[in-house]
MARBA-3410 file (N, C-alpha, C, O; in Angstrom, 1 decimal):
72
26.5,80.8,-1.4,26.3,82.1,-0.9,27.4,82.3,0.2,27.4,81.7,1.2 ~ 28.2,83.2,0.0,28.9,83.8,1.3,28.3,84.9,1.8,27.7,85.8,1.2 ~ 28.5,84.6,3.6,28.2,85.8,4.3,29.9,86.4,4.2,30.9,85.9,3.7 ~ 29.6,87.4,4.7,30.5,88.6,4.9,30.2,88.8,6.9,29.3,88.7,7.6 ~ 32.0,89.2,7.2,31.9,89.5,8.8,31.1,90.4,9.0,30.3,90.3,10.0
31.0,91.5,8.0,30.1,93.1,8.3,28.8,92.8,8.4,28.1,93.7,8.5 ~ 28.3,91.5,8.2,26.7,91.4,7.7,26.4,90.5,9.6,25.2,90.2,9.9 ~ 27.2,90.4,10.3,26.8,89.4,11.1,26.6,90.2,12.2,26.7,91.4,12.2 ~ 26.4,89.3,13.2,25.7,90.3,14.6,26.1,89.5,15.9,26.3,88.3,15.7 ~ 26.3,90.1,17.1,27.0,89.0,18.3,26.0,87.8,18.1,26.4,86.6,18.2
24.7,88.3,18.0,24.1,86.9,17.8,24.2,85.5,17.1,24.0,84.4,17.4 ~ 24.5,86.0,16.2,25.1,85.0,15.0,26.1,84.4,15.7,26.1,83.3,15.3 ~ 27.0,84.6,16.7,28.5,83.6,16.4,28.5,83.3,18.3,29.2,82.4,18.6 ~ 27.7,83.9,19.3,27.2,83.8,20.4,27.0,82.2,20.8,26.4,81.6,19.9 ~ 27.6,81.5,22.0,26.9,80.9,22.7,25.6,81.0,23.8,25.5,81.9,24.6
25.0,80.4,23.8,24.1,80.8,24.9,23.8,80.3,25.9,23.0,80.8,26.7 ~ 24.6,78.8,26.3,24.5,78.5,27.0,25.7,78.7,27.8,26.4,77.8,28.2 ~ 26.0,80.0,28.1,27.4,80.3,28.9,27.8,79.6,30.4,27.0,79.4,31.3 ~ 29.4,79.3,30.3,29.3,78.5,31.0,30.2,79.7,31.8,30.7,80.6,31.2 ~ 30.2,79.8,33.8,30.6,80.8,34.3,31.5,80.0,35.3,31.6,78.8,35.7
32.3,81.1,35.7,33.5,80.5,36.7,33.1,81.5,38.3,32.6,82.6,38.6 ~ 33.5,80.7,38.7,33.0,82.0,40.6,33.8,82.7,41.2,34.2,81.5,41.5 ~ 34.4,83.2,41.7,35.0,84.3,42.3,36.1,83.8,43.6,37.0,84.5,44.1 ~ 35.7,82.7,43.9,36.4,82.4,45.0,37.5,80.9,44.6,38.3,80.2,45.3 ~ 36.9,80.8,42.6,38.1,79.5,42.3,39.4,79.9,42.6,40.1,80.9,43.0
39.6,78.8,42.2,41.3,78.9,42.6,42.0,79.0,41.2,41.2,78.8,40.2 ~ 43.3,79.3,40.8,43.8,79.0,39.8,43.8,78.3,39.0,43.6,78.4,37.8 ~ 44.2,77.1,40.1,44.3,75.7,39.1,42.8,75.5,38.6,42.4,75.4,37.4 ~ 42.1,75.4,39.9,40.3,75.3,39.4,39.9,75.8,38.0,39.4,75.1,37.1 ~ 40.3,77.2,38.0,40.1,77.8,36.7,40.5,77.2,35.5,39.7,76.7,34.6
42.0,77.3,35.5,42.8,76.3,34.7,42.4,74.9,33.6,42.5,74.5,32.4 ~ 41.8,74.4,35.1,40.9,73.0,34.9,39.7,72.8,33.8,39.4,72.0,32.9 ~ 39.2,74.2,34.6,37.5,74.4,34.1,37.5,74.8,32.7,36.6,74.5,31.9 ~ 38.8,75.6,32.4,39.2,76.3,31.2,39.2,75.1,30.0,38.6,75.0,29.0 ~ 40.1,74.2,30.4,41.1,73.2,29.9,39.4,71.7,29.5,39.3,71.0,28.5
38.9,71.8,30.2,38.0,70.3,30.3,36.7,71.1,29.2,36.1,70.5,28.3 ~ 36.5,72.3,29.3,34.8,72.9,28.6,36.0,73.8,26.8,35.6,74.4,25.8 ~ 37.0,73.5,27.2,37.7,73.9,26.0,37.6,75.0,25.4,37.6,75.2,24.2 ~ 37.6,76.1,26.7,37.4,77.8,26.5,38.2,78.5,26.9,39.1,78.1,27.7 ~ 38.2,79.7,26.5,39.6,80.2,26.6,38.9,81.8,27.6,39.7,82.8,27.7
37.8,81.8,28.1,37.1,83.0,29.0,35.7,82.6,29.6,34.9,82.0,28.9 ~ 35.5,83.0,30.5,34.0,82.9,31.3,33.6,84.1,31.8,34.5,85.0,32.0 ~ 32.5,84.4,32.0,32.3,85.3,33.0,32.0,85.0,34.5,31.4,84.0,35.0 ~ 32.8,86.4,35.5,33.0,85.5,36.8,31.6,86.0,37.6,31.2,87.1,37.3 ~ 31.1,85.2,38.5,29.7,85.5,39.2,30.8,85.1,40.9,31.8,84.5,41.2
29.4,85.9,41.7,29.8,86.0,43.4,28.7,84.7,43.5,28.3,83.9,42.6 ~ 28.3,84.7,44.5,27.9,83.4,45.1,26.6,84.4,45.0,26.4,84.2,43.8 ~ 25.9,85.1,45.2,24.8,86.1,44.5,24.5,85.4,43.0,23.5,85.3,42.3 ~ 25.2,85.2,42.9,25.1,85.3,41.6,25.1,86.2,40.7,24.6,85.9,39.6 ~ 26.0,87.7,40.9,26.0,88.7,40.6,27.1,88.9,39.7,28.1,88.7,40.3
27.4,89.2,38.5,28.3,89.2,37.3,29.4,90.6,38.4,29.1,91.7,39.0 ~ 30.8,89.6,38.3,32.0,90.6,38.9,33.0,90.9,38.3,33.8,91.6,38.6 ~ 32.8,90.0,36.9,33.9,90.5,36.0,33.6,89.1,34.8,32.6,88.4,34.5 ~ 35.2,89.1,34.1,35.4,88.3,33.3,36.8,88.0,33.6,37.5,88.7,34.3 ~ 37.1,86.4,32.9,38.5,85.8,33.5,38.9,85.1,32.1,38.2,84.3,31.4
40.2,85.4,31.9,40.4,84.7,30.2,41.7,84.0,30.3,42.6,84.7,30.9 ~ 42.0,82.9,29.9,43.6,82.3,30.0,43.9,83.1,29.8,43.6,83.7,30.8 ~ 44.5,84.3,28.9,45.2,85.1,29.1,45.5,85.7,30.4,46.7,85.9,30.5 ~ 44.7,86.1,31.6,44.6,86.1,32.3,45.4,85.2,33.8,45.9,85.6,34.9 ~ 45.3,84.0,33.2,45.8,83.2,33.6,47.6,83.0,33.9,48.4,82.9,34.8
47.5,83.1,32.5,48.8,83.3,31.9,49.9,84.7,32.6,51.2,84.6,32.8 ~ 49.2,85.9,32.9,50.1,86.7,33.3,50.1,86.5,34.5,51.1,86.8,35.1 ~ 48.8,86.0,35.6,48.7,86.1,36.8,49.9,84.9,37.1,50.6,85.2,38.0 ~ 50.4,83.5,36.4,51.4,83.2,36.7,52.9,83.4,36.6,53.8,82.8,37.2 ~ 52.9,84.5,35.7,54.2,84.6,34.7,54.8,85.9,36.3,55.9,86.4,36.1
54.1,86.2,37.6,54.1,87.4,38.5,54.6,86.8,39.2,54.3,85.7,39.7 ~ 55.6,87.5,39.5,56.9,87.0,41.0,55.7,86.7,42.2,54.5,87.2,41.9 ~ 55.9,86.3,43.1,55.1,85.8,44.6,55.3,87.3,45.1,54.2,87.7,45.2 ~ 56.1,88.2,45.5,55.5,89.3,45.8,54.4,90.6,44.6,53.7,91.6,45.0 ~ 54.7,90.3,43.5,53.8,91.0,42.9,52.4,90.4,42.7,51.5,91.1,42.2
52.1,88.9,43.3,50.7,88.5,43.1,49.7,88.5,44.9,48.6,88.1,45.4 ~ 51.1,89.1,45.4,50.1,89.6,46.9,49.6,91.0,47.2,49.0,91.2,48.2
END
């Protein structure tokens, strides 16, 4: 039996045990965290624990590729 993409649901391909990054890491931190849990996005939480965004190597990737006065 094949499924088909159109037949599936976020739940189907979902983790659930999401793993999250905090607001106050640092780059490399991120990098790290990215690199060791072998993901390529988290969602970012405050020390609340309050959802403040999301953070994706991609992300990563342009925030370094930014001259030192365009990342102040």
């Amino acid at each position: 039996m094949t499924i088909s993409i159109k037949d599936l649901t976020a739940a189907d391909i979902m983790t659930s045990d999401v793993l999250m990054a905090y607001e106050g890491w640092s780059i490399k931190r991120l990098s790290e965290f990215f690199m060791k849990n072998k993901i390529s996005g988290a969602p970012v939480i405050a020390s609340d624990h309050s959802l403040v965004g999301v953070v994706t190597f991609s992300d990563i990737v342009l925030f370094e590729s930014k001259s030192v006065q365009e990342k102040s």
